[in-house]
C-alpha positions in Angstrom: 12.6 -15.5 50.3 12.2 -12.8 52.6 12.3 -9.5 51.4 12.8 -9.7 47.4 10.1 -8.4 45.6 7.6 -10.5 43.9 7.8 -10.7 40.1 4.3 -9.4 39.6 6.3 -6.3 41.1 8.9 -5.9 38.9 8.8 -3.3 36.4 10.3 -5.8 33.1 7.2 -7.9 34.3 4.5 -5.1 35.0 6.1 -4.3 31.2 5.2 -7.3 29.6 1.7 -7.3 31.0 0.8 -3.9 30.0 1.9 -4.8 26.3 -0.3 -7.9 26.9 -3.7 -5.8 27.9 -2.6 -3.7 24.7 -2.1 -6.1 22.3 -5.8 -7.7 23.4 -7.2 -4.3 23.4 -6.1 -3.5 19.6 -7.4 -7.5 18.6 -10.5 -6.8 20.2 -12.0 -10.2 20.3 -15.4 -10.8 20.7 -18.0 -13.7 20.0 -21.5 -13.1 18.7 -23.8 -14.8 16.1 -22.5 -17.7 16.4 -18.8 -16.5 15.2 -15.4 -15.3 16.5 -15.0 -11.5 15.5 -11.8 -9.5 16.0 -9.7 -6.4 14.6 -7.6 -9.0 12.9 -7.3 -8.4 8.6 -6.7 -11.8 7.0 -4.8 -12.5 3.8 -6.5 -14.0 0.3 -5.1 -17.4 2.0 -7.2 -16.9 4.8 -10.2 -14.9 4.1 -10.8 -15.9 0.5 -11.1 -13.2 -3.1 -8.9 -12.7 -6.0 -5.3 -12.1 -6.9 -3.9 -10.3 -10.3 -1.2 -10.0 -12.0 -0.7 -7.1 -13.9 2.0 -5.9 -16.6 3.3 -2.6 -17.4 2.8 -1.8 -20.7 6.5 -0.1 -21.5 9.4 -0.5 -23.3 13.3 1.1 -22.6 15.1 1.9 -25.5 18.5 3.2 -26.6 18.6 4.9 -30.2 19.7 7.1 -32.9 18.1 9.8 -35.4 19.2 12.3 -38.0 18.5 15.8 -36.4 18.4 17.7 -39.5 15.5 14.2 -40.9 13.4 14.6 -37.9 13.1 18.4 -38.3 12.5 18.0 -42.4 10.6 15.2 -42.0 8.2 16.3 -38.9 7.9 20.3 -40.3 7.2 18.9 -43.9 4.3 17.2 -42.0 3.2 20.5 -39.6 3.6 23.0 -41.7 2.0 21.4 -44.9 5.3 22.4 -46.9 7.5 19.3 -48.7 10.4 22.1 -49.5 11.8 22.2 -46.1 15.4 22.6 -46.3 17.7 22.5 -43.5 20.2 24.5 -43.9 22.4 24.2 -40.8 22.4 21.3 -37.9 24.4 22.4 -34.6 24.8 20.3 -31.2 22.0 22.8 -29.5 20.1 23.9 -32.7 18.8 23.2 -36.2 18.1 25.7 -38.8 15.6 25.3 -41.3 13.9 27.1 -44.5 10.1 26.8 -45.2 8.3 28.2 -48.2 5.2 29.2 -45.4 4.7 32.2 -43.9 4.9 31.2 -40.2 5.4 32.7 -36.7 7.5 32.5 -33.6 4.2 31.2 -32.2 3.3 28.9 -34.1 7.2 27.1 -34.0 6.7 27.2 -30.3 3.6 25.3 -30.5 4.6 22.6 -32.1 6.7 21.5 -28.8 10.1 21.0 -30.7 11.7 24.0 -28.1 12.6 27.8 -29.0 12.5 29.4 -32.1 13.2 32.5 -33.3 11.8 33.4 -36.6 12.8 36.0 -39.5 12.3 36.2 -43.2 14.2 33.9 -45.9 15.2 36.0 -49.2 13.6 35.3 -51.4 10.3 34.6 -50.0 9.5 32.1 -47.3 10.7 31.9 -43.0 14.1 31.2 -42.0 13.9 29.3 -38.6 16.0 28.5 -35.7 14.9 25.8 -33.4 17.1 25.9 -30.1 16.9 22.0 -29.7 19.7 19.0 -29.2 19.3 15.6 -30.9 18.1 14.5 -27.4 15.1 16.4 -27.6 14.2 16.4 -31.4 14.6 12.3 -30.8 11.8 12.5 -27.9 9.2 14.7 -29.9 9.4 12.7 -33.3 8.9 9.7 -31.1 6.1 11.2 -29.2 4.2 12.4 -32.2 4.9 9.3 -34.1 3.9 6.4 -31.6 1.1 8.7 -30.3 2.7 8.0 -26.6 4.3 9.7 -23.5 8.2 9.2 -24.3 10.4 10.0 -21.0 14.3 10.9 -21.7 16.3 9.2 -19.5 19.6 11.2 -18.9 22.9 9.8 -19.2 25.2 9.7 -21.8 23.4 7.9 -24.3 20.5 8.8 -25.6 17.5 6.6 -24.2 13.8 6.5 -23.6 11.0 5.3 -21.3 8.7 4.8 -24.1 5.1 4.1 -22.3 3.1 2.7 -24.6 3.4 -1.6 -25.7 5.8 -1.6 -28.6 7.7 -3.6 -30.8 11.6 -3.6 -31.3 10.6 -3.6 -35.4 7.7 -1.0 -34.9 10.3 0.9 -33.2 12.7 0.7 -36.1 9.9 1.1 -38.5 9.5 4.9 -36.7 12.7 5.7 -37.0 14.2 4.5 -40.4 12.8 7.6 -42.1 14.6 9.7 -40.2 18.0 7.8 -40.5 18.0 6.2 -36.9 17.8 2.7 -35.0 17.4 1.0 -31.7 20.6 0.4 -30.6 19.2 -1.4 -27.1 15.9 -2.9 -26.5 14.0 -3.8 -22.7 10.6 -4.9 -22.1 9.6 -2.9 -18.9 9.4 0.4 -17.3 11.9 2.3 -15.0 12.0 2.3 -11.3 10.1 5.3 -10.8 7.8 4.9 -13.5 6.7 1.3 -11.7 6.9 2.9 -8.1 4.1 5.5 -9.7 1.7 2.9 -11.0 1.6 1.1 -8.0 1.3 4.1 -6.0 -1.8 5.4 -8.1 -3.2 2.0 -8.1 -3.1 1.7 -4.1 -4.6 4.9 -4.0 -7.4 4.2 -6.3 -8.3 0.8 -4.8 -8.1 2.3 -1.4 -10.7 5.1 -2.5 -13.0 2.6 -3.4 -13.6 1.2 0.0 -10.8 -1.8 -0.6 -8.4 -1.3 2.2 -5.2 -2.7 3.1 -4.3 -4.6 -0.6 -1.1 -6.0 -0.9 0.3 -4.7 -4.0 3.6 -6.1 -4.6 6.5 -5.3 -7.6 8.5 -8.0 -9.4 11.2 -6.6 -11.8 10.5 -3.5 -13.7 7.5 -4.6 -15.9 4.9 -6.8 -13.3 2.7 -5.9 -10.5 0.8 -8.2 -8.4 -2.1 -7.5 -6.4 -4.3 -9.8 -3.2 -7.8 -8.9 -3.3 -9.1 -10.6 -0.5 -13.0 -10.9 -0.1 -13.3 -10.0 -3.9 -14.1 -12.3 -6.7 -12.5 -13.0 -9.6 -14.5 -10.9 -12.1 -15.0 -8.3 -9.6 -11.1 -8.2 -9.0 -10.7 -7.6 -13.1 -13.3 -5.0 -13.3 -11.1 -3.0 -10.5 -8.1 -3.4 -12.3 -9.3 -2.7 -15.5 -10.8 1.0 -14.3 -7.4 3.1 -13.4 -5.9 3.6 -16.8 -4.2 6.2 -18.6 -6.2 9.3 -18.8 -6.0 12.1 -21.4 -7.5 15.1 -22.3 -7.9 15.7 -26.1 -9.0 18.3 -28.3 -11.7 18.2 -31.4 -9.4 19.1 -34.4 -11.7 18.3 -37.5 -14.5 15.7 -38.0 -13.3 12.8 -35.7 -9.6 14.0 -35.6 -8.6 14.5 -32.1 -4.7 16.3 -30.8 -3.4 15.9 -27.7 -3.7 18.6 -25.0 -3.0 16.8 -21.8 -2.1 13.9 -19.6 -3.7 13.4 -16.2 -0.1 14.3 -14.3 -1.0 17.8 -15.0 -4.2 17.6 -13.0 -2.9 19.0 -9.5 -6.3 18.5 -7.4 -9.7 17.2 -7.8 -12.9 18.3 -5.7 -16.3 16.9 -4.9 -19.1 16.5 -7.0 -21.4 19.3 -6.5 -24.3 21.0 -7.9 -23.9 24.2 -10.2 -25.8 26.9 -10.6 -29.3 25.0 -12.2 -29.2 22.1 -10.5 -26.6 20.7 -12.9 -24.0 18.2 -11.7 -20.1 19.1 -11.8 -16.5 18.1 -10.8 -13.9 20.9 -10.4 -10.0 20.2 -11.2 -7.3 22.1 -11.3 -4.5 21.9 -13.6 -1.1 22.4 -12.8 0.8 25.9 -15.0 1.9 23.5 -17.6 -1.0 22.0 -18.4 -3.1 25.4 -18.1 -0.9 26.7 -20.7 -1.3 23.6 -22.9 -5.0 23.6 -22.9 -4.7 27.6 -23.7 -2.6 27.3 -26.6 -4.9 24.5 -28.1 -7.7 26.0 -27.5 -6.9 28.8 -29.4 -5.2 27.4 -32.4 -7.6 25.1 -33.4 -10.3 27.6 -32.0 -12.6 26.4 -29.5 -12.3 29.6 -28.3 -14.1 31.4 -30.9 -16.2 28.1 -31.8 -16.5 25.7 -28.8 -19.3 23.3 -30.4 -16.9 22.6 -33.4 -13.8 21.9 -31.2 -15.1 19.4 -28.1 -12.8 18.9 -25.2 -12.5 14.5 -25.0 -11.4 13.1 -22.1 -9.9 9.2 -22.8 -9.3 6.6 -20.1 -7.3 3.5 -21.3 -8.1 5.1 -24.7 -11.7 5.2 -23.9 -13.8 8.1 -24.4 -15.2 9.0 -20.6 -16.4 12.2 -20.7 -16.6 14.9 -23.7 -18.0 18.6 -24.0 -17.3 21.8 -25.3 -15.5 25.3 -23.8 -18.0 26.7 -21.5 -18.5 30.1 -23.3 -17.5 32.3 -20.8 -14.1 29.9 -20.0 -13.3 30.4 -24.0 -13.7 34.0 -23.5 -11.0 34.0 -20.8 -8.8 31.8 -21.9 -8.0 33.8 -24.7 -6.0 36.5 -22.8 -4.5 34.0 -19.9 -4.4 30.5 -19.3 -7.6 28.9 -16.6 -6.1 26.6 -13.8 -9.7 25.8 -12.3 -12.0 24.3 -14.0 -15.4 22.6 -14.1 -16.8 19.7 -15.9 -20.3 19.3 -15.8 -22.0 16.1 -16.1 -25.7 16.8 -16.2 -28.9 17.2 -13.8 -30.4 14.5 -11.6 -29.6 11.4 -10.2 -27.5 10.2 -14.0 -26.0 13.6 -13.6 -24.8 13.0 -10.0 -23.5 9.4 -11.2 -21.3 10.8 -14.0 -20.0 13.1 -11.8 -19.0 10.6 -9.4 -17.2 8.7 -12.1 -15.9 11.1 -13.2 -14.1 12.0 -10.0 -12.6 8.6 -9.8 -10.8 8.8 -13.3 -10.1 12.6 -12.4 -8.4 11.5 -9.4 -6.1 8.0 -9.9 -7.1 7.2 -13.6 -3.9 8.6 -14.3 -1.6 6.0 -14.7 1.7 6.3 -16.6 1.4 3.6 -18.3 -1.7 1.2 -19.5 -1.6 -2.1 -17.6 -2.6 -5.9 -19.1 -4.0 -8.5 -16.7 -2.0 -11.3 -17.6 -2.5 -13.7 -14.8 -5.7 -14.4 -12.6 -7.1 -16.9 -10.0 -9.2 -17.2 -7.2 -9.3 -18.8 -3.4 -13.1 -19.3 -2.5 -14.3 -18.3 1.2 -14.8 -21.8 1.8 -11.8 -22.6 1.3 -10.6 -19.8 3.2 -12.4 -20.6 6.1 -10.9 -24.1 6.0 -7.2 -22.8 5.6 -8.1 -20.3 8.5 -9.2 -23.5 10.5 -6.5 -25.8 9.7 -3.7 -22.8 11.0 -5.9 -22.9 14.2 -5.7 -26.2 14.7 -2.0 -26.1 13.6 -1.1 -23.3 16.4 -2.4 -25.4 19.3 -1.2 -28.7 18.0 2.1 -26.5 18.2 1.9 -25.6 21.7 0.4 -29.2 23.1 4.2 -30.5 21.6 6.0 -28.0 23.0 4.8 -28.0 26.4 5.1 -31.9 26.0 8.2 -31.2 25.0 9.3 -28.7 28.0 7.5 -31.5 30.2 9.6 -34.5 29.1 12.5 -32.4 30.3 11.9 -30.7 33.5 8.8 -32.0 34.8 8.5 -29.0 36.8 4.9 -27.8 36.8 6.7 -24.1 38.0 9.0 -24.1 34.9 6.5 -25.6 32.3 3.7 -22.6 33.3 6.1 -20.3 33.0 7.5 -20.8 29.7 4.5 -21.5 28.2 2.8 -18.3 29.1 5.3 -16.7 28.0 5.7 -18.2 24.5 1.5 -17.6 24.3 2.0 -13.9 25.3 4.5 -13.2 22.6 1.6 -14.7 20.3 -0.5 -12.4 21.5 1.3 -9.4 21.3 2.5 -10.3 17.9 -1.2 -10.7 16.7 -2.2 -7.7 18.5 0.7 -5.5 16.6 -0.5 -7.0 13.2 -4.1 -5.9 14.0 -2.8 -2.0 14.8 -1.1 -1.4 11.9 -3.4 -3.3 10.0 -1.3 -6.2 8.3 -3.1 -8.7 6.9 -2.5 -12.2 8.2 -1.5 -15.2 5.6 -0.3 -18.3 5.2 3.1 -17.2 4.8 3.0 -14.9 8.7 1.1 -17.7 10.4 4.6 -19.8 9.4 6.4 -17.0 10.7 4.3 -16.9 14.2 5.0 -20.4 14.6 9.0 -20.0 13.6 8.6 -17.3 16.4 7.0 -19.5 19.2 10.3 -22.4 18.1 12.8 -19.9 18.4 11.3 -18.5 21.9 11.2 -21.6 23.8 14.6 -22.6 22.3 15.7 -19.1 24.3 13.5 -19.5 27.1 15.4 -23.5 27.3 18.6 -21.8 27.4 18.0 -18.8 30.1 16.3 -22.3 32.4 19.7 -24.2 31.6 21.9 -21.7 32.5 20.5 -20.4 35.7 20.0 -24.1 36.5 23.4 -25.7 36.3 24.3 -27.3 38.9 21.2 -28.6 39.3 20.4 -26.1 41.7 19.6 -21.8 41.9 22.6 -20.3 42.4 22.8 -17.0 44.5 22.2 -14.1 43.1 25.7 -13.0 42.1 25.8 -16.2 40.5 22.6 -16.1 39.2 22.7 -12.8 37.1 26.5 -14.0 35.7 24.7 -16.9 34.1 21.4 -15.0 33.0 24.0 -12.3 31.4 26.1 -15.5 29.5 22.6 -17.2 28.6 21.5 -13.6 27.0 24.8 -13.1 25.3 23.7 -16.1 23.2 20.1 -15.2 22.9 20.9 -11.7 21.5 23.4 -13.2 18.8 20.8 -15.8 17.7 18.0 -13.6 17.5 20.8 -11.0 15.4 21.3 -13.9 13.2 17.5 -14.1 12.4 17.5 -10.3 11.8 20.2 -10.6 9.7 18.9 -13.7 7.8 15.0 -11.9 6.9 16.5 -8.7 5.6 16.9 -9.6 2.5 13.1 -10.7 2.5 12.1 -7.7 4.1 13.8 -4.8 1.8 13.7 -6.8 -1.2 9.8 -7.6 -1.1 10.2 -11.2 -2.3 6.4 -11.7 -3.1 4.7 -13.6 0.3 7.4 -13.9 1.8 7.7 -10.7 2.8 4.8 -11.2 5.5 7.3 -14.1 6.7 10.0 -11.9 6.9 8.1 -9.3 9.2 6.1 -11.2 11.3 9.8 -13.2 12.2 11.6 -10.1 12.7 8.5 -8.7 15.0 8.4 -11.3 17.0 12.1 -12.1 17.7 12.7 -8.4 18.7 9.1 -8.8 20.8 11.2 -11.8 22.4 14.2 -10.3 23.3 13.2 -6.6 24.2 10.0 -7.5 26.4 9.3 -11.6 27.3 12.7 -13.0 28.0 13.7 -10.4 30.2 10.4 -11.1 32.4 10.8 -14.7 31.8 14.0 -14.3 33.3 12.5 -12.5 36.7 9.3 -14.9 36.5 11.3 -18.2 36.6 13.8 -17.0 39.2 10.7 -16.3 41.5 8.5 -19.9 40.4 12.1 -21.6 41.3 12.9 -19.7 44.6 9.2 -21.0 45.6 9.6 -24.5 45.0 13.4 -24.7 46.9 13.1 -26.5 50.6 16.0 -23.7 51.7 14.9 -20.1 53.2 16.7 -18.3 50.3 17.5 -14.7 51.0 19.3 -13.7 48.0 22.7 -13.0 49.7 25.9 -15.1 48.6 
C-alpha cells in the first residue's frame, strides 16, 4: 500500500469517531464513592419506584330528549314557576310561557342560549330561547349530573359526559324529560385522554419528577413509571391533580358553579401583598371573567361578599375558600376582572398555602377525575440486581460473539475490527439515550442487544463479500462487492424499520422503548459504522496481505 490514505484519515472514519467522543461526552461517566455515575436515566426495571395505573372517569353516550320537557321541566325548576307552558318547539328554538316576571338577563344566565323576552297577555313573560335539541340535551345533562358534558358533533346527538356514571343513572336523568341512551361507552375521547395525560406530565414534571413515562391504553386508562418513588409516595402524586372548580356561596352550604380550571389562562408566583400577606395571581380567560361577573352579581357577593364565599374544589375537595375582596366586588359590577389574586395568609403557613395553591391553580385542572386502579412496586434492590444482571448479560453477549467471529475467521485484524465497531454503536446508542433523556429499561436493554446481533450479522456480510475468493480483490472489484453486500444491508435494516413501526406510533406499553432503541441503533449502523467498518477492514486486510498492493486493477 503505497499511497492510499490510512483509515484513520478517511472522513466516514474521522465521522464515526467524532460521534464516539460525543456520545461519551453526553454519558459522562465517572467513578467516585465507591460507584459508577453517568448522565444515563434508568427505567422502574432498573432503578427501582412505583408504577400506576390510572382510569379516566368518563363515559360516551348517544341519546334522546323532549325539547319542549327539558325546557318545562328545567325552567319549572329556575324560575320557581310549575305553570310553564311551552307553547311552540322549533329545530333552532323553543317558546315558552311563565307566570314570573323575568328578564332577558336573567334567561341568558341560566346558560340555555339567547332569549328574547316580552310580555304574555294576560300577565306573565312570553320567552324565546334560540336553542336546538343539541344544546338544550347538554345543559339538562350538565345541571342534572352536576358534570362537564362535551357535545360531540356529528349527526347524532352524543356526549363526552366527564364524570363516572351509570347507563341506568343515565336513563334515570333523562326519563323525565322523555329521552334514552341510545349508545353506551365506558371511556373518554381521544382528545379528552391526550389532555389528561398532558396535564398530568406537566404537573409531575413541576414537582421535580422528570422524564415519567406516561403511557395511554384505549380511551379510558393511563399508565404511569415512577422510578425512584415508592408505592405510597407514587399514589399521593397521583391522587393531587384532579378536577378543579371554582364555586360560588349561594345560601347556607348551597354552592353553584362558576368555573372550571380550563378557563384559568395563567398562573404567577406566590408573592407577598401589600401587609405581608401571602397571594397567588391568576388570570382567567374572557369566558370565565364573564362567568364569575354574572354570578357574582346575581347571587350578590358583590353587594355582600362575606355571605357569598368564592370555593375553590379539587377532586371535589374544598382547597381554598374566601370572599370578594371589596374593592374587586366593586369593579366587577360594571365589567368583568381577568386578574385576580387569592390570598392565603401571612407567614410561613401563609407562604405554604400559597404554594399549594399554585400547584392546583396550575395542572389541578384535569378534565376528568382519575381512579388508581392498579399499583405495584420494584424495590431498589432489586433494581440494582436487574441493573447488574443486564451488565453481565451485555458482556456475556460480546465474549460469544467475538467467539463467534473467531471460530470463523481467526483473523486477529478482522475480529478487532468488528468488534470495535459493534461496541461503538453501543456507545453511541447509550450516549443518544442520555441526550434526549430516555430512560433505559428492560425492554431497550433487549433492544441494544437485538442491535449488536443484527450489526455483526451486517458487518459478517460486508467481510464475506469483499472476501470471496478468498482473497482482496482490487479496488474496482472491491467497491462492486461492498456496493452488493450494502444493497442487502440497507433492505434488512428497512425491514427492521418497517417491522418496529407499529410499536413505535402505536405506543404498545414497554415496548415502545424496544421499538426506539432498535430503530436508533439500526439507522446508527447503517448511516455511521458500517460505512467505516467498510474503510477500516479494507485497510486491517491490505496490512496483513504478503503482496505490495497499490490499489490499481
Amino acid at each position: 500500500m503505497n499511497d492510499e490514505e490510512r483509515f484513520y484519515e478517511n472522513p466516514r472514519v474521522l465521522l464515526l469517531a467524532f460521534v464516539i467522543l460525543a456520545s461519551i461526552f453526553a454519558i459522562m461517566p465517572s467513578y467516585s464513592g465507591g460507584e459508577f455515575h453517568s448522565n444515563l436515566d434508568y427505567g422502574l426495571d432498573l432503578e427501582g419506584g412505583s408504577w400506576l395505573q390510572l382510569q379516566l372517569q368518563g363515559v360516551v353516550a348517544q341519546v334522546t330528549a323532549d325539547p319542549g320537557l327539558i325546557v318545562k321541566s328545567e325552567f319549572a325548576r329556575l324560575l320557581d314557576d310549575s305553570s310553564i307552558n311551552v307553547d311552540e318547539v322549533a329545530v333552532n328554538s323553543v317558546t315558552f310561557t311563565t307566570s314570573k316576571e323575568t328578564s332577558k338577563k336573567t334567561i341568558d344566565a341560566f346558560g340555555f342560549g339567547s332569549s328574547s323576552v316580552s310580555s304574555a297577555p294576560g300577565g306573565g313573560t312570553r320567552v324565546t330561547l334560540q336553542a336546538n335539541e343539541f344544546s338544550l340535551t347538554g345543559k339538562y345533562l350538565e345541571n342534572n349530573l352536576n358534570a362537564e358534558v362535551i357535545p360531540i358533533p356529528g349527526n347524532f346527538i352524543r356526549f363526552e359526559i366527564r364524570k363516572a356514571v351509570t347507563e341506568a343513572e343515565l336513563n334515570a336523568v333523562l326519563a323525565p324529560v322523555g329521552g334514552k341512551v341510545d349508545m353506551f361507552r365506558l371511556g373518554v375521547t381521544e382528545e379528552t385522554r391526550d389532555l389528561t395525560k398532558k396535564i398530568l406530565d406537566d404537573k409531575l414534571n413541576k414537582i421535580g419528577l422528570k422524564e415519567i413515562p406516561i403511557r395511554t391504553v384505549g380511551d379510558n386508562y393511563i399508565l404511569i413509571d415512577l422510578a425512584g418513588v415508592d408505592i405510597t409516595t407514587a399514589r399521593e402524586i397521583a391522587s393531587k391533580p384532579g378536577k378543579f372548580e371554582i364555586r360560588i356561596q349561594v345560601e347556607g352550604n348551597e354552592t353553584a358553579h362558576v368555573v372550571y380550571g380550563d378557563q384559568i389562562t395563567s398562573v404567577g408566583v406566590p408573592e407577598q401583598e401589600r401587609g405581608g400577606a401571602w397571594g397567588v395571581s391568576f388570570v382567567l380567560s374572557d369566558k370565565g371573567a364573564a362567568a364569575l361577573r354574572d354570578a357574582a352579581i346575581k347571587y350578590g357577593a358583590v353587594t355582600n361578599p362575606g355571605a357569598h364565599l368564592l370555593n375553590m374544589y379539587l377532586d371535589e375537595k374544598l382547597v381554598f375558600s374566601a370572599p370578594l375582596a371589596p374593592e374587586l366586588a366593586r369593579n366587577i359590577q360594571s365589567v368583568p376582572v381577568r386578574n385576580l389574586v387569592s390570598t392565603t395568609g401571612m407567614d410561613e403557613e401563609g407562604k405554604t398555602r400559597a404554594k399549594e395553591l399554585q400547584v392546583h391553580l396550575r395542572a389541578g385542572a384535569l378534565p376528568v377525575n382519575v381512579e388508581v386502579i392498579g399499583s405495584g412496586q420494584v424495590s431498589a434492590e432489586l433494581g440494582e440486581k436487574f441493573k447488574e444482571q443486564v451488565a453481565i448479560a451485555g458482556i456475556l453477549t460480546l465474549i460469544v460473539v467475538a467467539f463467534v467471529v473467531y471460530l470463523r475467521y481467526r483473523q486477529r485484524n478482522i475480529i478487532i475490527p468488528m468488534l470495535a465497531t459493534s461496541f461503538s454503536e453501543v456507545i453511541i446508542i447509550l450516549g443518544f439515550a442520555a441526550l434526549i433523556g430516555w430512560q433505559l429499561d428492560l425492554p431497550s436493554i433487549v433492544g441494544i442487544i437485538a442491535v449488536i446481533g443484527t450489526g455483526v450479522d451486517h458487518l459478517i456480510i460486508i467481510t464475506d463479500e469483499v472476501l470471496a475468493g478468498g482473497a482482496l480483490p482490487p479496488t474496482k472489484v472491491y467497491k462492486s462487492r461492498l456496493t452488493k453486500a450494502f444493497a442487502i444491508i440497507f433492505a434488512a435494516a428497512a425491514t427492521v424499520l418497517v417491522a418496529m413501526s407499529p410499536l413505535l406510533f402505536m405506543g404498545f406499553g414497554a415496548l415502545k422503548g424496544f421499538a426506539v432503541i432498535t430503530i436508533v441503533g439500526v439507522l446508527i449502523g447503517v448511516l455511521i459504522a458500517r460505512p467505516a467498518y467498510a474503510v477500516i477492514i479494507k485497510d486491517m486486510l491490505v496490512e496483513n496481505t504478503d503482496l505490495d498492493y497499490t490499489g490499481e486493477d
